[in-house]
C-alpha positions in Angstrom: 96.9 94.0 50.9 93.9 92.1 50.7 93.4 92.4 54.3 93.9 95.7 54.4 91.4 95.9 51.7 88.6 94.0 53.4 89.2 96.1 56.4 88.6 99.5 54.1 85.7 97.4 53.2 84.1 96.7 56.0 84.3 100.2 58.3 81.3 101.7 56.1 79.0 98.8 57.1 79.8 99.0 60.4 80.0 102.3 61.2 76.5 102.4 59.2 75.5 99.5 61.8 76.1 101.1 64.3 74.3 104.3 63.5 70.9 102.7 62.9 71.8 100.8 66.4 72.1 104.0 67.7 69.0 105.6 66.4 66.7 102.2 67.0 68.0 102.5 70.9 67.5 105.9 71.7 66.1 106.2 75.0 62.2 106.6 75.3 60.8 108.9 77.8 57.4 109.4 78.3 56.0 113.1 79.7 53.0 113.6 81.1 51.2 116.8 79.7 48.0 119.0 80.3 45.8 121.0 78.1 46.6 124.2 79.9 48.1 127.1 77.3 51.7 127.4 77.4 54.9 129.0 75.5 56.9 125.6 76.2 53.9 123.9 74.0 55.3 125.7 70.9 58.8 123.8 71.7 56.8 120.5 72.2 55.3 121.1 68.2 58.9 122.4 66.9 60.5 119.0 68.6 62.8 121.2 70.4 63.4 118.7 73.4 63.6 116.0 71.3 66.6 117.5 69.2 67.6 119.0 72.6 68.3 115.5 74.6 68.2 113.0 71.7 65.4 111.1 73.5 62.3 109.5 71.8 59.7 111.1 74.0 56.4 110.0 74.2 54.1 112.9 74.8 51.2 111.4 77.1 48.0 113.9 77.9 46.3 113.6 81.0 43.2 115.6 82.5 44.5 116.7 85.4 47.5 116.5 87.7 46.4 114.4 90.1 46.6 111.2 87.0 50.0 112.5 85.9 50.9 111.9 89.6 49.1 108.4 89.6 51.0 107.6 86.7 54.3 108.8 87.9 53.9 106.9 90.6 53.2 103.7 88.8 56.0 104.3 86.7 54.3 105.3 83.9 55.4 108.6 83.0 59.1 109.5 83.7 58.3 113.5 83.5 55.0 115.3 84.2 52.8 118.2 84.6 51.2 119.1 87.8 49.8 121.9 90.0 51.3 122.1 93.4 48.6 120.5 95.0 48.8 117.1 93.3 52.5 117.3 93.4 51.9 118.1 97.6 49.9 115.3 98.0 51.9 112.7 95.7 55.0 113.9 98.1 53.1 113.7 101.4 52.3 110.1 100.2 56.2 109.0 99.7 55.8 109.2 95.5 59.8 110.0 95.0 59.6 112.7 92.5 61.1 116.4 92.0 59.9 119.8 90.8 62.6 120.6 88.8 61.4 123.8 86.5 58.4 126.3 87.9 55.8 126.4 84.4 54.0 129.3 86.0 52.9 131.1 88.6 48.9 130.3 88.3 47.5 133.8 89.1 44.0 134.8 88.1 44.6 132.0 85.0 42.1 129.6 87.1 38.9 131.0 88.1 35.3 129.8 90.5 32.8 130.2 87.1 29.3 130.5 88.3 26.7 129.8 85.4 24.1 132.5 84.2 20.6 131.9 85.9 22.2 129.9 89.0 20.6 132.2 91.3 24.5 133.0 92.4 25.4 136.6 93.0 28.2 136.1 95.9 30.0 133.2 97.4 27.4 132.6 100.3 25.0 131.8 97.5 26.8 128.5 96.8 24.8 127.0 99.2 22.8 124.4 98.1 24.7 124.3 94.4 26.8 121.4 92.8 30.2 122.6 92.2 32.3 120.7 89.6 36.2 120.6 90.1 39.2 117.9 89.2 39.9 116.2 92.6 43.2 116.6 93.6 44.0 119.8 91.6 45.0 123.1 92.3 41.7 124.4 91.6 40.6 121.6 93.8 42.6 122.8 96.9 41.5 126.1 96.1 38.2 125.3 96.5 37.9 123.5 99.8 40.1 126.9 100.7 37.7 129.1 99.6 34.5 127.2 101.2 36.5 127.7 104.4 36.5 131.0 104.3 33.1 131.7 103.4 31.5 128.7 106.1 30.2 126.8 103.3 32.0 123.3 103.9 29.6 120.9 103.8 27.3 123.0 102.4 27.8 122.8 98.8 27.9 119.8 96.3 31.5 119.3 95.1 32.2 116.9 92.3 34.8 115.4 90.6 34.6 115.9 86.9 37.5 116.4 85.0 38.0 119.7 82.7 37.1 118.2 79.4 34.1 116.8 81.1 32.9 120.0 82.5 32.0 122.2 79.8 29.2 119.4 78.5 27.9 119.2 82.1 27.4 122.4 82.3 25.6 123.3 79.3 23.4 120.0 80.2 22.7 122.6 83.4 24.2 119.7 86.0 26.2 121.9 87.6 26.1 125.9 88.5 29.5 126.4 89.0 32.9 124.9 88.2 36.6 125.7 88.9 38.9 125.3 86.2 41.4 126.6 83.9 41.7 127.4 80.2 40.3 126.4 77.7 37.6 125.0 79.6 37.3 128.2 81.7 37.1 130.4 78.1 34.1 128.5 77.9 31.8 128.5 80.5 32.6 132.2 80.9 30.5 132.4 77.5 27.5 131.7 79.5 28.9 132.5 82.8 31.0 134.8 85.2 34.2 134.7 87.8 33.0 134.5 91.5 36.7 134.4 92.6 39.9 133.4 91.3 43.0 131.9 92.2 44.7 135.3 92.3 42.5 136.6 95.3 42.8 133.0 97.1 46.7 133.2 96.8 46.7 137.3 98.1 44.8 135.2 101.0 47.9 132.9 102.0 47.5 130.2 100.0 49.5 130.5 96.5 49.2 127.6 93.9 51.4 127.0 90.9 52.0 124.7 87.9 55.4 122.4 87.5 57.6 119.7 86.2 58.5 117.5 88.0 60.5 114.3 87.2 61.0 110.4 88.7 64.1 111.1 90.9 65.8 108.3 89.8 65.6 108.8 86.6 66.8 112.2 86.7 69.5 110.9 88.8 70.5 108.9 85.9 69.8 112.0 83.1 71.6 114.4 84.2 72.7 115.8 81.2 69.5 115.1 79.1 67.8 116.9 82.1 69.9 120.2 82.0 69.3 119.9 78.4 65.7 119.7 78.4 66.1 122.3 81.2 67.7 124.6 78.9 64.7 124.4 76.1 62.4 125.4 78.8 64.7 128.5 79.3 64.6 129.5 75.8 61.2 129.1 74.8 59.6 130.8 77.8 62.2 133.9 77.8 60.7 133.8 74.1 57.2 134.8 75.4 58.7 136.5 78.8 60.5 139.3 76.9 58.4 139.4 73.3 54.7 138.8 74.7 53.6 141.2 71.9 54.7 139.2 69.3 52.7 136.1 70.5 49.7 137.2 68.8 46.7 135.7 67.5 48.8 135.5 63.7 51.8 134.2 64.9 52.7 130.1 64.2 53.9 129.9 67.6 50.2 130.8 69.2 48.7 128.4 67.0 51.1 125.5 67.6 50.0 126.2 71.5 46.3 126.4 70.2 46.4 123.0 68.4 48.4 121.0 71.1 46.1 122.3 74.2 42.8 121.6 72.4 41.9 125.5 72.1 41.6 128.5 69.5 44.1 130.3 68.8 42.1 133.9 69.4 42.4 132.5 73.2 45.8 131.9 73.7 47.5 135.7 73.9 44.9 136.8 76.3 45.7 133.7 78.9 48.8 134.2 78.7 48.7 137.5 79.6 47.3 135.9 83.2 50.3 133.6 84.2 53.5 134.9 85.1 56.5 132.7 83.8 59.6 133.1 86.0 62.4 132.5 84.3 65.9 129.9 85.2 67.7 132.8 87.1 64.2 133.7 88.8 63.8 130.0 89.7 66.6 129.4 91.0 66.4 132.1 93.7 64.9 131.6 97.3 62.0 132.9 95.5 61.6 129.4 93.6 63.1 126.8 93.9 66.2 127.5 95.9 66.9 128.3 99.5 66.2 125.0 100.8 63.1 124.8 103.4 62.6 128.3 103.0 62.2 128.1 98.9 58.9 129.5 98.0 58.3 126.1 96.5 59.5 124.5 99.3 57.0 127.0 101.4 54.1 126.2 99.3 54.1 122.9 99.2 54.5 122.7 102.8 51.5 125.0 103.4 49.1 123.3 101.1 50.4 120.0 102.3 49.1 121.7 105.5 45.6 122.0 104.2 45.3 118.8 102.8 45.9 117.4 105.9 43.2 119.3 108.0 41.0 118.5 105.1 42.2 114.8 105.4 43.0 114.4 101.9 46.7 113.2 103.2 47.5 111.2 106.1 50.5 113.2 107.1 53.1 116.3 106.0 56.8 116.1 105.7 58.8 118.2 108.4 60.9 119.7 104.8 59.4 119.8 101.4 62.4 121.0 99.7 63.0 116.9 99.3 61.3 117.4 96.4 62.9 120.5 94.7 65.7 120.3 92.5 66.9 123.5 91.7 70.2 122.0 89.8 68.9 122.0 86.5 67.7 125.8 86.5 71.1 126.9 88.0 72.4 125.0 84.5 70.1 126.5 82.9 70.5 130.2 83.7 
């Protein structure tokens, strides 16, 4: 009896043990993020992924790609935010990661900014000028593009500043033109105007986007964490994708996007508005990220490896890029 009782006794304390054991080992994650404005931001401030997967995450913010990928590389960061030209030149250079979920097709929502009373009226007039862009960025591939085009390589003075460097640098009057993306971008058109965007360079062949892309390993190993965290994704962009109208300038989810990208909330709705967000099903079509080699991720990757290369900014491209999409988690997640 006494036994029994000790027994009846002792299952609170250690099923209460091992609870708190459970909570004090939760797996910590750490995700790389940017300040650029979007809908998944408002599931970063509600905790959604964190109830989602029942990891600890560590929310890390970086200036540009091109460090997420640095850190990813080191280990650093298990998860991250990149544009497709840091995440091309990461690959080219054996970093084993993934794109696993497409944030956005970039659009016109990065933009060449000349600055009023630079003397610069078209592209050709970027002779001479200092450019400011994040090395190793999609606005950064887009702009060795676009110098191409117009026979001004060589001839202009691109440097690497990152994006909250540049708004101070160009006020100062260093530089007379910048490219960049919001909420940098909102600023210097203040006292400034588009030249060309990344909407016309991407009509021209050469299409840039933002994603997430994960340590292989680790998602490997996270399979089910990842399909969860997969499936918040899902939710709070189809949140935006078929209500964009109520993502206005009053709504808690626009200012939870605000204060987590460093920006107002007046800006948000209107830079939205310049993205497209495909959704899981979309994804996980040949369009995105499946159909192998022939994946329009797969495809643009490829192609801007391409560039790099000519530009020699990588010492070599992949004969298949689609070794770094994983479209299993969107297929989940549809």
């Amino acid at each position: 009896m006494l036994k029994n009782a000790r027994r009846l006794l002792l299952a609170p304390v250690v099923a209460l043990s091992f609870g708190l054991a459970t909570v004090a080992h939760a797996e910590t994650v750490t995700i790389g993020i940017q300040s650029m404005y979007a809908p998944w931001k408002n599931a970063i401030a509600e905790k959604a992924f964190e109830k989602a997967t029942g990891w600890d995450i560590q929310w890390r913010n970086f200036d540009s790609g091109g460090d997420v990928m640095m850190a990813m590389a080191s280990g650093d960061v298990q998860i991250g935010v990149a544009g497709s030209s840091p995440i091309a030149s990461a690959v080219s250079r054996g970093v084993g990661i993934e794109v696993f979920w497409v944030l956005d097709n970039i659009a016109n929502a990065e933009a060449l900014v000349v600055r009023n009373g630079s003397g610069i009226e078209a592209p050709r007039d970027l002779a001479g000028k200092t450019l400011a862009v994040p090395f190793v960025s999609t606005t950064h591939f887009h702009t060795l593009f676009a110098l191409e085009q117009f026979d001004l390589v060589g001839k202009v003075k691109v440097i690497n500043l990152q994006p909250s460097d540049i708004p101070a640098a160009w006020e100062r009057g260093d530089i007379d033109a910048a490219f960049i993306w919001d909420p940098a971008l909102g600023k210097l058109k203040q006292s400034g105007k588009v030249l060309i965007s990344s909407g016309t360079l991407s009509s021209w062949g050469k299409a840039t986007f933002e994603a997430l892309v994960a340590d292989k390993n680790f998602a490997a190993k996270h399979k089910e964490g990842m399909t969860a965290f997969t499936q918040v994704l899902q939710r709070s962009t189809a949140d935006y994708v078929n209500a964009p109208a109520t993502w206005d300038v009053a709504s808690p989810k626009v200012a939870n996007v605000a204060r987590l990208s460093g920006g107002k909330a007046e800006e948000v709705p209107p830079v939205l508005a310049l993205y497209e967000f495909p959704l899981a099903a979309d994804q996980a079509s040949v369009t995105w990220l499946g159909g192998g080699k022939d994946g329009g991720a797969a495809k643009a990757l490829a192609a801007t490896a391409e560039f790099l290369k000519e530009q020699k900014k990588v010492p070599a491209v992949l004969p298949d890029y689609s070794v770094a999409i994983n479209a299993s988690f969107v297929e989940a997640a549809k």
